[in-house]
C-alpha positions in Angstrom: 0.0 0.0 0.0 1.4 2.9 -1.1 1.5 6.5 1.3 -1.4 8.7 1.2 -1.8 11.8 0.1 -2.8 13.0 4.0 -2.5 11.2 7.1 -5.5 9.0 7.8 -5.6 10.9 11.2 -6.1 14.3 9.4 -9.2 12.7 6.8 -11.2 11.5 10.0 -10.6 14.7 11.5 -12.9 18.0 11.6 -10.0 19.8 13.4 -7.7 21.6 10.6 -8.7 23.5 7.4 -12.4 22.7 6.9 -10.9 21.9 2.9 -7.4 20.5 2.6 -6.0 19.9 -1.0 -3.1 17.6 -1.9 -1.4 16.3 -5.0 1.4 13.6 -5.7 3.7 12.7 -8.6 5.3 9.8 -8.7 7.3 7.3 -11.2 5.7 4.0 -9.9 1.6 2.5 -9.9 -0.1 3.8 -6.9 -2.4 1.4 -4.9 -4.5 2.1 -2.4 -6.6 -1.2 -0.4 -9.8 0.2 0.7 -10.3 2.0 3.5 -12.7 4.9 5.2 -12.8 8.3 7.0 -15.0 11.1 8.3 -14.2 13.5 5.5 -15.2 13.8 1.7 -13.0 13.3 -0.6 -12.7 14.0 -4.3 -10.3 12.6 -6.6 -8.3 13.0 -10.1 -5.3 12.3 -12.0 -3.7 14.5 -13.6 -3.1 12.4 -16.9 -3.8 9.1 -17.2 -6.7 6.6 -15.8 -7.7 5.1 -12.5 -9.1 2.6 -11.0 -11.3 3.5 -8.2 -13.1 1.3 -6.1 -16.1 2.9 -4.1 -18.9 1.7 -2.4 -20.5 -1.5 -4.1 -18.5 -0.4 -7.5 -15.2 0.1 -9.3 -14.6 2.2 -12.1 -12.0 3.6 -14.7 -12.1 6.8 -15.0 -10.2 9.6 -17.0 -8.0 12.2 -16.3 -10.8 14.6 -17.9 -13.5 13.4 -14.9 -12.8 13.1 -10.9 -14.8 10.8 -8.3 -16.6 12.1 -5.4 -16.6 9.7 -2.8 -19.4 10.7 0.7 -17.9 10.9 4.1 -17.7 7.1 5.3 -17.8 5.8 2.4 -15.3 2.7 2.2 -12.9 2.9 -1.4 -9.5 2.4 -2.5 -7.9 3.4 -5.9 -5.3 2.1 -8.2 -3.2 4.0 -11.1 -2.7 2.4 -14.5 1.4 3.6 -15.1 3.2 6.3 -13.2 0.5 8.4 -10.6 -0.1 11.9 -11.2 -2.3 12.9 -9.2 -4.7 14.9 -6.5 -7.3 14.6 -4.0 -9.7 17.2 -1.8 -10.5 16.8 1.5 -14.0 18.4 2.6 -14.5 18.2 6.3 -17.5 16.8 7.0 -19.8 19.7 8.2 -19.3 20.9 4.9 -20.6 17.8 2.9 -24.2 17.7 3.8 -25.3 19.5 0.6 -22.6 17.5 -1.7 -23.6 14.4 -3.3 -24.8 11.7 -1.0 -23.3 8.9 -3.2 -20.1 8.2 -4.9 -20.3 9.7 -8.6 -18.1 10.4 -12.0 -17.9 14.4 -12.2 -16.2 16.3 -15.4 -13.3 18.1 -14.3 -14.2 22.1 -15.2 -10.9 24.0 -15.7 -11.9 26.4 -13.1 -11.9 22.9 -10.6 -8.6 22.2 -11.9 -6.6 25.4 -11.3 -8.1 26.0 -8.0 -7.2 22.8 -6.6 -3.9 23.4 -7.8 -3.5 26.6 -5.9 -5.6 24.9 -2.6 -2.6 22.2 -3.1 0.3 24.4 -2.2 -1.6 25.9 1.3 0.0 23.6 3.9 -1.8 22.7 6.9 -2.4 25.8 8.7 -5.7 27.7 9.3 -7.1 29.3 6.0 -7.3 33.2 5.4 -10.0 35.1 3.5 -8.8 34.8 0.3 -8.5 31.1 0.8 -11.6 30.4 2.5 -13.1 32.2 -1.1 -11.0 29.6 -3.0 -12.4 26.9 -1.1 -16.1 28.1 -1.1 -15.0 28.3 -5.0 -14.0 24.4 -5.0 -17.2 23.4 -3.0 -19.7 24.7 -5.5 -17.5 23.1 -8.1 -18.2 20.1 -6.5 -21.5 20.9 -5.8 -22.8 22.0 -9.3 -20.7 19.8 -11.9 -22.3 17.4 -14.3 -22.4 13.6 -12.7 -22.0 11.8 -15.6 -22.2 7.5 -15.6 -18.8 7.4 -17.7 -17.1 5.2 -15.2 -16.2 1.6 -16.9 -17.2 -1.4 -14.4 -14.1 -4.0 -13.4 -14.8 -7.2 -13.1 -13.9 -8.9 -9.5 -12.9 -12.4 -11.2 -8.7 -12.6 -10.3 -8.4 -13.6 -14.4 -10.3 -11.1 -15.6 -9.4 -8.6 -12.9 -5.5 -9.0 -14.0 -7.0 -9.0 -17.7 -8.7 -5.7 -17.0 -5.7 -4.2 -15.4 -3.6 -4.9 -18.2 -5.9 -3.4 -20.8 -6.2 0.2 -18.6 -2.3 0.5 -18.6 -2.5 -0.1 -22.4 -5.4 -0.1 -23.8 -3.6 0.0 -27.3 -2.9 -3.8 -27.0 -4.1 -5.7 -30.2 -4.1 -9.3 -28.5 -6.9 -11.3 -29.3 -9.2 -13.0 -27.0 -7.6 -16.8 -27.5 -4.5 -15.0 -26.4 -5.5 -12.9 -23.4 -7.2 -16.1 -22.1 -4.2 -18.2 -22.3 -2.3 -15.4 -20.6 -4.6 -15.6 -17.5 -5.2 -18.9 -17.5 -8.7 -18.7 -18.7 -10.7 -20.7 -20.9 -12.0 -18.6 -23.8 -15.6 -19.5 -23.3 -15.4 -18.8 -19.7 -13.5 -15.3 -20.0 -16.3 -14.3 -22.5 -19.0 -15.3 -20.3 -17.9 -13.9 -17.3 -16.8 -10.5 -18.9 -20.9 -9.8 -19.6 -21.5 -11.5 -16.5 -19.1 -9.3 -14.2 -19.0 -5.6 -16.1 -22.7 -6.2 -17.9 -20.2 -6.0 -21.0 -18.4 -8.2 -23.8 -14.8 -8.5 -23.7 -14.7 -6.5 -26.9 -17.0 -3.5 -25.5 -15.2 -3.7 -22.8 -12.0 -3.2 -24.3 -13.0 -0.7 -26.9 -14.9 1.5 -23.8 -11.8 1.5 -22.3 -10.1 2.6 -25.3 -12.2 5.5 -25.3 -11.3 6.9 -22.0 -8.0 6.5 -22.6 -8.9 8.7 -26.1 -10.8 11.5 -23.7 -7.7 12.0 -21.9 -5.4 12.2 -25.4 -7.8 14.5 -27.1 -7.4 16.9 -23.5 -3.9 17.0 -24.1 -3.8 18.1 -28.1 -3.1 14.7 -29.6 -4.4 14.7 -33.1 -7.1 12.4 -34.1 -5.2 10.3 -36.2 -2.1 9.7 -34.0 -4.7 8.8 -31.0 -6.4 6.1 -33.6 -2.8 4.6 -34.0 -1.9 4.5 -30.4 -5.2 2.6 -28.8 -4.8 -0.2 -31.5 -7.0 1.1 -34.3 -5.7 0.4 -38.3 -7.2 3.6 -39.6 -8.4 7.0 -37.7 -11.6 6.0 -39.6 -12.9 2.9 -37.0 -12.0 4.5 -34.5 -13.7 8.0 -35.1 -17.0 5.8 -35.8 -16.8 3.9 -32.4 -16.4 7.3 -30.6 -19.6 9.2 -32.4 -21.3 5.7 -31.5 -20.3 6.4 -27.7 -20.3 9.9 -27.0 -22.7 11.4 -30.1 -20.3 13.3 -31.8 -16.9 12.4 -33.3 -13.6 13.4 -31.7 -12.9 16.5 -33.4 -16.6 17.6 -32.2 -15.9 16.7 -28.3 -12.6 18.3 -28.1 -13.6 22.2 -27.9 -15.7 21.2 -25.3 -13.8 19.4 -23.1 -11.4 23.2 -23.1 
Protein backbone atom coordinates (compact mmCIF):
# COMPACT_ATOMS: atom_id res chain seq x y z
CA UNK A 1 0.00 0.00 0.00
CA UNK A 2 1.42 2.86 -1.08
CA UNK A 3 1.52 6.49 1.30
CA UNK A 4 -1.39 8.69 1.21
CA UNK A 5 -1.84 11.84 0.15
CA UNK A 6 -2.78 13.04 4.01
CA UNK A 7 -2.46 11.16 7.06
CA UNK A 8 -5.48 8.98 7.80
CA UNK A 9 -5.59 10.94 11.16
CA UNK A 10 -6.12 14.31 9.43
CA UNK A 11 -9.22 12.66 6.77
CA UNK A 12 -11.22 11.51 10.02
CA UNK A 13 -10.56 14.74 11.49
CA UNK A 14 -12.92 17.99 11.62
CA UNK A 15 -10.03 19.80 13.37
CA UNK A 16 -7.68 21.58 10.56
CA UNK A 17 -8.66 23.49 7.36
CA UNK A 18 -12.38 22.68 6.90
CA UNK A 19 -10.89 21.92 2.89
CA UNK A 20 -7.42 20.47 2.61
CA UNK A 21 -5.99 19.86 -1.00
CA UNK A 22 -3.09 17.58 -1.93
CA UNK A 23 -1.42 16.28 -5.00
CA UNK A 24 1.44 13.63 -5.74
CA UNK A 25 3.68 12.72 -8.60
CA UNK A 26 5.26 9.76 -8.69
CA UNK A 27 7.29 7.28 -11.23
CA UNK A 28 5.68 4.00 -9.87
CA UNK A 29 1.63 2.51 -9.93
CA UNK A 30 -0.15 3.81 -6.94
CA UNK A 31 -2.43 1.40 -4.86
CA UNK A 32 -4.52 2.08 -2.35
CA UNK A 33 -6.62 -1.18 -0.36
CA UNK A 34 -9.83 0.20 0.74
CA UNK A 35 -10.33 2.04 3.55
CA UNK A 36 -12.65 4.91 5.17
CA UNK A 37 -12.77 8.30 7.01
CA UNK A 38 -15.04 11.10 8.27
CA UNK A 39 -14.16 13.50 5.47
CA UNK A 40 -15.19 13.80 1.71
CA UNK A 41 -13.01 13.25 -0.65
CA UNK A 42 -12.73 13.96 -4.35
CA UNK A 43 -10.26 12.55 -6.64
CA UNK A 44 -8.33 13.02 -10.09
CA UNK A 45 -5.26 12.30 -11.95
CA UNK A 46 -3.73 14.52 -13.64
CA UNK A 47 -3.10 12.41 -16.90
CA UNK A 48 -3.85 9.08 -17.16
CA UNK A 49 -6.72 6.57 -15.85
CA UNK A 50 -7.68 5.11 -12.51
CA UNK A 51 -9.10 2.58 -10.97
CA UNK A 52 -11.33 3.50 -8.22
CA UNK A 53 -13.14 1.26 -6.13
CA UNK A 54 -16.11 2.94 -4.06
CA UNK A 55 -18.95 1.68 -2.40
CA UNK A 56 -20.47 -1.49 -4.06
CA UNK A 57 -18.52 -0.35 -7.49
CA UNK A 58 -15.22 0.11 -9.27
CA UNK A 59 -14.56 2.15 -12.12
CA UNK A 60 -11.97 3.56 -14.71
CA UNK A 61 -12.09 6.80 -15.01
CA UNK A 62 -10.23 9.59 -16.97
CA UNK A 63 -8.00 12.24 -16.30
CA UNK A 64 -10.82 14.65 -17.95
CA UNK A 65 -13.51 13.45 -14.93
CA UNK A 66 -12.82 13.15 -10.86
CA UNK A 67 -14.81 10.78 -8.30
CA UNK A 68 -16.61 12.09 -5.38
CA UNK A 69 -16.61 9.68 -2.81
CA UNK A 70 -19.44 10.66 0.67
CA UNK A 71 -17.89 10.89 4.08
CA UNK A 72 -17.71 7.07 5.29
CA UNK A 73 -17.81 5.75 2.36
CA UNK A 74 -15.26 2.65 2.20
CA UNK A 75 -12.87 2.92 -1.35
CA UNK A 76 -9.52 2.43 -2.53
CA UNK A 77 -7.88 3.44 -5.90
CA UNK A 78 -5.34 2.10 -8.17
CA UNK A 79 -3.24 3.97 -11.07
CA UNK A 80 -2.69 2.39 -14.54
CA UNK A 81 1.36 3.61 -15.06
CA UNK A 82 3.21 6.25 -13.19
CA UNK A 83 0.49 8.42 -10.63
CA UNK A 84 -0.13 11.93 -11.15
CA UNK A 85 -2.34 12.86 -9.23
CA UNK A 86 -4.71 14.93 -6.47
CA UNK A 87 -7.34 14.58 -4.02
CA UNK A 88 -9.71 17.18 -1.80
CA UNK A 89 -10.53 16.82 1.52
CA UNK A 90 -13.99 18.35 2.56
CA UNK A 91 -14.49 18.24 6.34
CA UNK A 92 -17.49 16.77 7.00
CA UNK A 93 -19.84 19.69 8.18
CA UNK A 94 -19.30 20.92 4.92
CA UNK A 95 -20.55 17.80 2.90
CA UNK A 96 -24.20 17.71 3.76
CA UNK A 97 -25.32 19.45 0.60
CA UNK A 98 -22.55 17.46 -1.70
CA UNK A 99 -23.59 14.44 -3.33
CA UNK A 100 -24.80 11.71 -1.00
CA UNK A 101 -23.30 8.87 -3.16
CA UNK A 102 -20.10 8.22 -4.88
CA UNK A 103 -20.29 9.68 -8.58
CA UNK A 104 -18.12 10.39 -11.97
CA UNK A 105 -17.86 14.45 -12.18
CA UNK A 106 -16.23 16.25 -15.36
CA UNK A 107 -13.32 18.10 -14.32
CA UNK A 108 -14.20 22.11 -15.24
CA UNK A 109 -10.86 24.04 -15.68
CA UNK A 110 -11.92 26.43 -13.07
CA UNK A 111 -11.88 22.93 -10.55
CA UNK A 112 -8.57 22.22 -11.86
CA UNK A 113 -6.61 25.40 -11.27
CA UNK A 114 -8.15 25.99 -7.98
CA UNK A 115 -7.20 22.79 -6.59
CA UNK A 116 -3.95 23.39 -7.83
CA UNK A 117 -3.49 26.61 -5.87
CA UNK A 118 -5.57 24.86 -2.63
CA UNK A 119 -2.59 22.16 -3.11
CA UNK A 120 0.33 24.35 -2.24
CA UNK A 121 -1.58 25.95 1.27
CA UNK A 122 -0.04 23.56 3.85
CA UNK A 123 -1.77 22.66 6.91
CA UNK A 124 -2.39 25.84 8.72
CA UNK A 125 -5.75 27.73 9.28
CA UNK A 126 -7.10 29.27 6.01
CA UNK A 127 -7.27 33.22 5.40
CA UNK A 128 -9.97 35.10 3.50
CA UNK A 129 -8.77 34.85 0.30
CA UNK A 130 -8.52 31.08 0.77
CA UNK A 131 -11.60 30.41 2.48
CA UNK A 132 -13.12 32.25 -1.05
CA UNK A 133 -10.97 29.63 -2.99
CA UNK A 134 -12.44 26.89 -1.12
CA UNK A 135 -16.07 28.10 -1.08
CA UNK A 136 -15.03 28.26 -5.03
CA UNK A 137 -13.95 24.43 -5.02
CA UNK A 138 -17.15 23.41 -3.03
CA UNK A 139 -19.75 24.68 -5.51
CA UNK A 140 -17.49 23.08 -8.11
CA UNK A 141 -18.22 20.07 -6.54
CA UNK A 142 -21.51 20.89 -5.75
CA UNK A 143 -22.79 21.96 -9.26
CA UNK A 144 -20.67 19.83 -11.92
CA UNK A 145 -22.26 17.40 -14.29
CA UNK A 146 -22.44 13.64 -12.74
CA UNK A 147 -22.00 11.75 -15.56
CA UNK A 148 -22.15 7.54 -15.63
CA UNK A 149 -18.85 7.36 -17.74
CA UNK A 150 -17.07 5.17 -15.19
CA UNK A 151 -16.19 1.62 -16.87
CA UNK A 152 -17.18 -1.45 -14.36
CA UNK A 153 -14.13 -4.03 -13.38
CA UNK A 154 -14.77 -7.17 -13.10
CA UNK A 155 -13.92 -8.93 -9.54
CA UNK A 156 -12.86 -12.40 -11.21
CA UNK A 157 -8.72 -12.59 -10.29
CA UNK A 158 -8.35 -13.59 -14.42
CA UNK A 159 -10.30 -11.13 -15.63
CA UNK A 160 -9.37 -8.58 -12.88
CA UNK A 161 -5.55 -9.01 -13.98
CA UNK A 162 -7.03 -8.96 -17.68
CA UNK A 163 -8.66 -5.66 -17.03
CA UNK A 164 -5.66 -4.22 -15.38
CA UNK A 165 -3.59 -4.92 -18.16
CA UNK A 166 -5.85 -3.40 -20.77
CA UNK A 167 -6.15 0.16 -18.65
CA UNK A 168 -2.29 0.51 -18.58
CA UNK A 169 -2.50 -0.14 -22.36
CA UNK A 170 -5.39 -0.09 -23.78
CA UNK A 171 -3.65 0.02 -27.34
CA UNK A 172 -2.86 -3.79 -27.00
CA UNK A 173 -4.05 -5.69 -30.16
CA UNK A 174 -4.13 -9.34 -28.51
CA UNK A 175 -6.86 -11.26 -29.25
CA UNK A 176 -9.24 -13.03 -27.05
CA UNK A 177 -7.62 -16.76 -27.49
CA UNK A 178 -4.46 -14.96 -26.38
CA UNK A 179 -5.48 -12.86 -23.37
CA UNK A 180 -7.24 -16.06 -22.10
CA UNK A 181 -4.19 -18.17 -22.32
CA UNK A 182 -2.31 -15.37 -20.57
CA UNK A 183 -4.57 -15.59 -17.52
CA UNK A 184 -5.19 -18.95 -17.49
CA UNK A 185 -8.72 -18.67 -18.69
CA UNK A 186 -10.75 -20.74 -20.88
CA UNK A 187 -12.00 -18.55 -23.84
CA UNK A 188 -15.62 -19.46 -23.34
CA UNK A 189 -15.37 -18.77 -19.65
CA UNK A 190 -13.51 -15.30 -19.97
CA UNK A 191 -16.31 -14.32 -22.45
CA UNK A 192 -19.04 -15.29 -20.28
CA UNK A 193 -17.89 -13.87 -17.32
CA UNK A 194 -16.77 -10.46 -18.86
CA UNK A 195 -20.91 -9.81 -19.56
CA UNK A 196 -21.54 -11.46 -16.50
CA UNK A 197 -19.15 -9.26 -14.18
CA UNK A 198 -18.99 -5.59 -16.05
CA UNK A 199 -22.71 -6.15 -17.89
CA UNK A 200 -20.25 -6.05 -21.01
CA UNK A 201 -18.38 -8.20 -23.85
CA UNK A 202 -14.77 -8.45 -23.73
CA UNK A 203 -14.75 -6.51 -26.91
CA UNK A 204 -17.00 -3.50 -25.46
CA UNK A 205 -15.20 -3.75 -22.76
CA UNK A 206 -12.05 -3.19 -24.31
CA UNK A 207 -13.01 -0.66 -26.93
CA UNK A 208 -14.93 1.52 -23.76
CA UNK A 209 -11.75 1.48 -22.28
CA UNK A 210 -10.08 2.58 -25.26
CA UNK A 211 -12.18 5.47 -25.33
CA UNK A 212 -11.32 6.92 -21.97
CA UNK A 213 -8.03 6.55 -22.63
CA UNK A 214 -8.93 8.65 -26.13
CA UNK A 215 -10.80 11.53 -23.74
CA UNK A 216 -7.68 12.03 -21.94
CA UNK A 217 -5.39 12.21 -25.38
CA UNK A 218 -7.81 14.45 -27.12
CA UNK A 219 -7.42 16.88 -23.47
CA UNK A 220 -3.90 17.02 -24.10
CA UNK A 221 -3.83 18.15 -28.07
CA UNK A 222 -3.13 14.73 -29.62
CA UNK A 223 -4.44 14.67 -33.11
CA UNK A 224 -7.14 12.37 -34.10
CA UNK A 225 -5.20 10.27 -36.23
CA UNK A 226 -2.10 9.73 -34.03
CA UNK A 227 -4.74 8.81 -31.00
CA UNK A 228 -6.39 6.05 -33.59
CA UNK A 229 -2.82 4.55 -33.98
CA UNK A 230 -1.87 4.51 -30.43
CA UNK A 231 -5.16 2.56 -28.84
CA UNK A 232 -4.81 -0.21 -31.53
CA UNK A 233 -7.05 1.11 -34.31
CA UNK A 234 -5.68 0.41 -38.32
CA UNK A 235 -7.22 3.55 -39.60
CA UNK A 236 -8.43 6.99 -37.75
CA UNK A 237 -11.56 6.03 -39.64
CA UNK A 238 -12.95 2.94 -36.98
CA UNK A 239 -12.03 4.48 -34.51
CA UNK A 240 -13.72 7.97 -35.13
CA UNK A 241 -17.04 5.79 -35.76
CA UNK A 242 -16.79 3.93 -32.36
CA UNK A 243 -16.39 7.31 -30.61
CA UNK A 244 -19.59 9.19 -32.39
CA UNK A 245 -21.34 5.75 -31.46
CA UNK A 246 -20.30 6.37 -27.69
CA UNK A 247 -20.26 9.93 -27.00
CA UNK A 248 -22.70 11.45 -30.12
CA UNK A 249 -20.34 13.33 -31.78
CA UNK A 250 -16.92 12.35 -33.30
CA UNK A 251 -13.56 13.37 -31.73
CA UNK A 252 -12.90 16.55 -33.40
CA UNK A 253 -16.56 17.61 -32.22
CA UNK A 254 -15.90 16.70 -28.28
CA UNK A 255 -12.63 18.32 -28.06
CA UNK A 256 -13.60 22.17 -27.90
CA UNK A 257 -15.71 21.18 -25.34
CA UNK A 258 -13.82 19.42 -23.09
CA UNK A 259 -11.41 23.15 -23.08
Amino acid sequence: MTSPLISLEQASSDDGPPLIAASRLSNGIRVTQRHRHTRGQLLGAIHGLLSVDAGNSCWVVPATHAVWIPPNVVHGLRSHGAFAGWSVYVTETLCTDLPCQPCTLVVSGLLREAVTRASSWGEGSLDEAQTRLAGVILDEIRILPQVALGLPMPQDPRLLKIARALSDQPGDRRRLEEWATWANIAPRTLSRRFVAETGFSFTEWRQRVRMLRALELLASGRSVTAIALDLGYDNASAFIALFRHMFGVTPGQYAPLMG
